[in-house]
N, C-alpha and C positions, 0 to 999 in steps of 0.2 A: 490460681496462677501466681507462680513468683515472681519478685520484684523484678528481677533480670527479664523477665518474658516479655514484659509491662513495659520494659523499656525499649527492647528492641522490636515490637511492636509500634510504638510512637517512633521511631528510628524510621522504620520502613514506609511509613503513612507519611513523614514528614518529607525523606527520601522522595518518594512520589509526587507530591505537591512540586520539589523545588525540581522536577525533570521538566513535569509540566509547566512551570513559569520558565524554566529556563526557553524552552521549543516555542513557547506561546511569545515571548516577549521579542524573539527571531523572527518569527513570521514562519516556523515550518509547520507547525500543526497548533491551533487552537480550538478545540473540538469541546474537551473541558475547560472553559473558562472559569479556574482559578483566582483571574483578577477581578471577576464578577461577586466574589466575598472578602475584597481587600474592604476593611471597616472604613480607613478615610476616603475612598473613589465612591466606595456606595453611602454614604455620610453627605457628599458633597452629592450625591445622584440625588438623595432625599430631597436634598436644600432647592435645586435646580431644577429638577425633572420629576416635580414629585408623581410616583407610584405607588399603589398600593401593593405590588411586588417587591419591589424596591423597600419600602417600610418593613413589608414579614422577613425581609432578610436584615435588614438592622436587628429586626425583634428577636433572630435567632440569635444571630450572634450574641447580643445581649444573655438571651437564653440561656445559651451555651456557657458563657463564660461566669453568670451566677448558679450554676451546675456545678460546672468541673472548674474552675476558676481561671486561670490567664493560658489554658491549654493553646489558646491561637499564638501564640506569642512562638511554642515550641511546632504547629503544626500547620495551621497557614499563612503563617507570616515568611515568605522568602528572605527579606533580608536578615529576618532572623534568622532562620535556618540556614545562611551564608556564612553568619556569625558563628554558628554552631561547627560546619566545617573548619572554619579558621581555627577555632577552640580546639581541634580533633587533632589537626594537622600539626598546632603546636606543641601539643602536651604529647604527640609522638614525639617531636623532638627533645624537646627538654619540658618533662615534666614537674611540675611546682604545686607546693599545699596554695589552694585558696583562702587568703584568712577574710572572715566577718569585715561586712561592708559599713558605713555607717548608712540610711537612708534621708538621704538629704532632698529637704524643700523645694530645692529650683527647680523638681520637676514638674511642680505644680503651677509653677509662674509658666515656665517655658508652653507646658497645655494651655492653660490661661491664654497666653498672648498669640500663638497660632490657630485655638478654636476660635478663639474671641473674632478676630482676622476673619478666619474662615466664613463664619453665622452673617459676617457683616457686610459679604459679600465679595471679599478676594480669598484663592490663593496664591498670591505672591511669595507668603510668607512662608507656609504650611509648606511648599511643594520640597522646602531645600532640609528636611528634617522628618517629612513623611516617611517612612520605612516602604511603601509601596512607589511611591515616586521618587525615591533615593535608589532602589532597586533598577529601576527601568529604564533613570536615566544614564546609573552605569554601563548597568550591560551594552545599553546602545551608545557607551564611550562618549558621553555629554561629559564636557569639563567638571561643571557643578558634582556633579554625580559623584563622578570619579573622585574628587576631593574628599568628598562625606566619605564614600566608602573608603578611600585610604584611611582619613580618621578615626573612623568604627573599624577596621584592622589594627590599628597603632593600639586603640581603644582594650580588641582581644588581645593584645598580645601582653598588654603591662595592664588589664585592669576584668579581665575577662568582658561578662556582658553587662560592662555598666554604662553604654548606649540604652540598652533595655530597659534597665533599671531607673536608671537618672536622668534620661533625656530624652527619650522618644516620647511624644504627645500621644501616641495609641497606645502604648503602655501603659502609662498614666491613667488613663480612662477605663482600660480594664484591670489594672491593678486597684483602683478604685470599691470596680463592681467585686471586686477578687475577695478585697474582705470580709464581703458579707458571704460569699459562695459558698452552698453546700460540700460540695467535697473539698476537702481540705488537705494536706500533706503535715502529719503530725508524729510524736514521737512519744512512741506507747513505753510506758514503763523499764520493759526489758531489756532497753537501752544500757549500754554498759559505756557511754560517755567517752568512744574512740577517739571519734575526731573525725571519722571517716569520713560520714557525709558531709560535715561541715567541709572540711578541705577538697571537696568535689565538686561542691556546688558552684557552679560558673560564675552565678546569682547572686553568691554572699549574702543568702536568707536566713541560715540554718547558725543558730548558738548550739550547740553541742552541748555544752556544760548547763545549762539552762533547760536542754531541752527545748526548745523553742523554735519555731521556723516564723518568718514571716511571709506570711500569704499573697500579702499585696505585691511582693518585687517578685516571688518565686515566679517564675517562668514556667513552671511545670512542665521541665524537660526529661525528670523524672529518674535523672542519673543516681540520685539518691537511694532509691528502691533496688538499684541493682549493683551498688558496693556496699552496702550495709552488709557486714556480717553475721546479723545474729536475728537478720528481719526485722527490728525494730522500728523501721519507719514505715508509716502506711500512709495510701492516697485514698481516703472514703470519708464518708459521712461519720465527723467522730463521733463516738458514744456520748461522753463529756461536752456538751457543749459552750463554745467558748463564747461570754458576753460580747458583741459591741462595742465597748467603754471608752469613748475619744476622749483625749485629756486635754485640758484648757488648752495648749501650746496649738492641737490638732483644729481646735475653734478660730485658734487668730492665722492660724495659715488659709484656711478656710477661706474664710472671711478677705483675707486678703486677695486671697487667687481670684474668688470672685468678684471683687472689685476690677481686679486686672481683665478679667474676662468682661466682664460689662463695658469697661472704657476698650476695649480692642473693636467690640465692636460695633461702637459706635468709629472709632480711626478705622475699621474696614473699611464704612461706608464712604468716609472720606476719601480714603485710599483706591478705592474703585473706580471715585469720580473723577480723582485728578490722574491715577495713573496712565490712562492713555491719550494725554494731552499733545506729547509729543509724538506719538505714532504713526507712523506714514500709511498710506496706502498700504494694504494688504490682501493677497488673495486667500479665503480660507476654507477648509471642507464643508462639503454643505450640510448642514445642521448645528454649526459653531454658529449660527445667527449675523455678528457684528462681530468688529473687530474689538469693540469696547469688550460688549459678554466673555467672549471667547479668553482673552486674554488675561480675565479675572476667574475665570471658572477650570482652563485648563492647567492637570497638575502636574505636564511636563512630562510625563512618564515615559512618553515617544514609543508607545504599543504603536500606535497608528502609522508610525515612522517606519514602523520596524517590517508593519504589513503591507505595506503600501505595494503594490503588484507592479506601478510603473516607478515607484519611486521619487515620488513627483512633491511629497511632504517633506519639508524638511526641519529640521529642532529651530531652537530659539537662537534668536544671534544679538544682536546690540540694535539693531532696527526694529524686532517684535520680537517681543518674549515671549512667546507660545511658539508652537506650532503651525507651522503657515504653508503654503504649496510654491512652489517655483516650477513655471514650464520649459524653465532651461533646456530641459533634457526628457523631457516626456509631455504628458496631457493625464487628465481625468478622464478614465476608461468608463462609457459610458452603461455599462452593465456591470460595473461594481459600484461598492459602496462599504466595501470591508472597513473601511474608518468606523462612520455610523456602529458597524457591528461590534468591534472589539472597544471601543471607549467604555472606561467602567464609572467615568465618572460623570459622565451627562454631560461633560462639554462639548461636545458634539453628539448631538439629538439621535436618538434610536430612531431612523427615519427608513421609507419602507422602500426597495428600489424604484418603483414608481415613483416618491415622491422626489426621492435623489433625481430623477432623468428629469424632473419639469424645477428642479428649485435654479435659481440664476447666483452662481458666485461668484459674479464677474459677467463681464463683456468687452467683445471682440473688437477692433478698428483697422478699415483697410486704407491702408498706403496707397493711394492709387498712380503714385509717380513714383513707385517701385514694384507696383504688379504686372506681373511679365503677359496677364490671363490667361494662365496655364490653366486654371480650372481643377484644381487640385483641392483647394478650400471649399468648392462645393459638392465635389466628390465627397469627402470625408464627414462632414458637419453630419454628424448621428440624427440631430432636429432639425435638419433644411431648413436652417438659418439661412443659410447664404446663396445664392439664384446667380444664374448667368443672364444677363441683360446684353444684349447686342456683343458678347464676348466677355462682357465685365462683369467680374464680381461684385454682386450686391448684399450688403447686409441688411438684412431683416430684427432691427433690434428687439421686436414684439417674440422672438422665437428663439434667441441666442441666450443659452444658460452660460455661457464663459468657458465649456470645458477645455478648452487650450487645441483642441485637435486641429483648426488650421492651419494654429501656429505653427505645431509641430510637425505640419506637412509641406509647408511653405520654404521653399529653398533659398527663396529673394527677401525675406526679412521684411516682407509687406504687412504683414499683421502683428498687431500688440495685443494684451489682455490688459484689459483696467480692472482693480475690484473695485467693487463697487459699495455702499454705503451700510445697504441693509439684503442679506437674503431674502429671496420672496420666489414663492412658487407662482410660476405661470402659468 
């Protein structure tokens, strides 16, 4: 198969993935969970929620990417593959040679200081630089979001993908594994030293005159194999293979990154424990546990936002920085639990709808010198919570899980919802 086959092959398969995050992050169809092999949601699912499911798909990925080398970068990565349209769209406009990048070290601090964070127990840090929770908080028009991604646009337009390159912490880590991977993208002899590939490569991997690619930034998008004129570049297990050889400079970056990772996460732990000091009251899906947990483990992504069937989640605001519910305008439908489902990152617990309909996220209180006793609130209470006593509503707090539905039936504004401290199934 030629190089050009190779590529629009990866084109089509990358194509596909970013339909299905598109639809899945909307809430119109999540059938293929796509976000269930984003590396940092399932990374933080390890930390949090460990499974042994959950680990065999870290250990693929891993697989995978010491295999074929940074292929996630060009084919499950969405916001990569966002970067990749911006790249398309512009070089229809005006197209320019890409010249050789230099590959600089702050990528290794930048991983450092967000894994480090991450291990130690928050993402606070990680969420605004995640290429999966940068993704999702765009699309669902989160300020933050919005920002990064205008940057990583500004980013392709004057510097192609040196987000990828130089600054994403998931890159970083399989640019890493990327070095040592079996297949490699390399340039065989009959090279005749055009330029082509180099000025193509998004990447800024590829010396031409040298012959040379580097492994670790290439993204393996693969554009390289389908302008080469003469075939000269291939992606396989090279014949010749190339040593290892890190050079003293590659020791003290090292050495240093890991020191910055060590001390990050021991400042996670801290950062965990003081961050929700200020934080009020909050009502949250059942399986986020506590308003502490939840707040440190959730990476904003707002999938759960985005499915919510009453719409009753809402994003972060300046009161709680997670994800939190509001019965303003609806309730917690008590035969869902699409939260639980679509979360790929374990902050909200893979819970089973039974355990959803008995967990308590909150609790009710009636007004009784605004209760008209219509009896509306005992109608609806899904768990007959709430009894009529000589005409009046009674609540039964041994049986009330918080799902907001009085609320939301109550025309007189006699009921509140509290949350409450810790979830707990009754």
């Amino acid at each position: 198969m030629n190089g050009r086959n190779i590529f629009r092959i990866r084109q089509a398969v990358a194509g596909i993935v970013f339909l299905l995050a598109v639809i899945g992050i909307f809430g119109i169809f999540y059938g293929v969970k796509v976000f269930d092999i984003q590396l940092m949601p399932v990374v933080q699912k390890l930390i949090v929620d460990f499974s042994v499911v959950t680990l065999v798909v870290v250990a693929i990925l891993a697989g995978i990417t010491f295999v074929f080398g940074r292929i996630y970068c060009s084919i499950l990565c969405p916001f990569g593959i966002l970067q990749e349209i911006v790249g398309f769209v512009k070089n229809k406009i005006h197209r320019h040679k890409i010249s050789k990048k230099i590959n600089f070290p702050l990528k290794y601090f930048i991983a450092a200081f967000c894994w480090g964070a991450l291990f130690g127990g928050t993402a606070v840090l990680i969420r605004y630089v995640d290429p999966y929770s940068v993704f999702g908080s765009a699309m669902s028009l989160t300020v933050s979001g919005l920002v990064v991604l205008g940057i990583a646009v500004l980013a392709v337009i004057l510097k192609d993908r040196i987000f990828c390159t130089d600054f994403c912490p998931v890159g970083t880590v399989l640019g890493l594994i990327s070095k040592v991977s079996l297949c490699k993208i390399y340039i065989e002899d009959i090279c005749i030293s055009c330029g082509t590939c180099e000025h193509n490569c998004p990447s800024g991997c590829i010396n031409s005159k040298e012959k040379t690619v580097d492994n670790e930034t290439c993204i393996k998008c693969l554009k390289c194999l389908s302008v080469c004129p003469k075939s000269g570049i291939k992606y396989a297990i090279p014949e010749k293979r190339v040593k290892f050889n890190p050079k003293r400079r590659d020791f003290i970056i090292s050495a240093a990154a890991l020191a910055v990772f060590g001390g990050m996460i021991k400042a996670g732990i801290e950062i965990k424990d003081k961050i929700v000091e200020r934080v009020k009251d909050v009502i949250l899906p059942a399986g986020a546990v506590n308003k502490e947990r939840f707040l440190n483990k959730c990476l904003n992504c707002n999938l759960c936002v985005k499915n919510c069937p009453n719409k009753i989640l809402q994003k972060a605001n300046y009161e709680y920085g997670a994800v939190h519910i509001d019965y303003s305008n609806g309730f917690c439908k008590f035969d869902c639990h699409k939260c639980s489902e679509v979360c790929p990152s374990g902050a909200i617990k893979r819970i089973s709808l039974e355990e959803k309909q008995k967990t308590r996220i909150a609790m009710a209180m009636i007004n009784p010198e605004k209760c008209t006793k219509c009896g509306e609130c005992s109608r609806v209470c899904p768990v007959h919570a709430i009894i009529p006593v000589n005409g009046a509503p009674v609540l039964d707090a041994r049986k009330c899980i918080g799902c907001g539905a009085c609320k939301n039936t109550c025309f007189f504004k006699a009921i509140e919802i509290f949350g409450v401290q810790e979830q707990k199934v009754i």
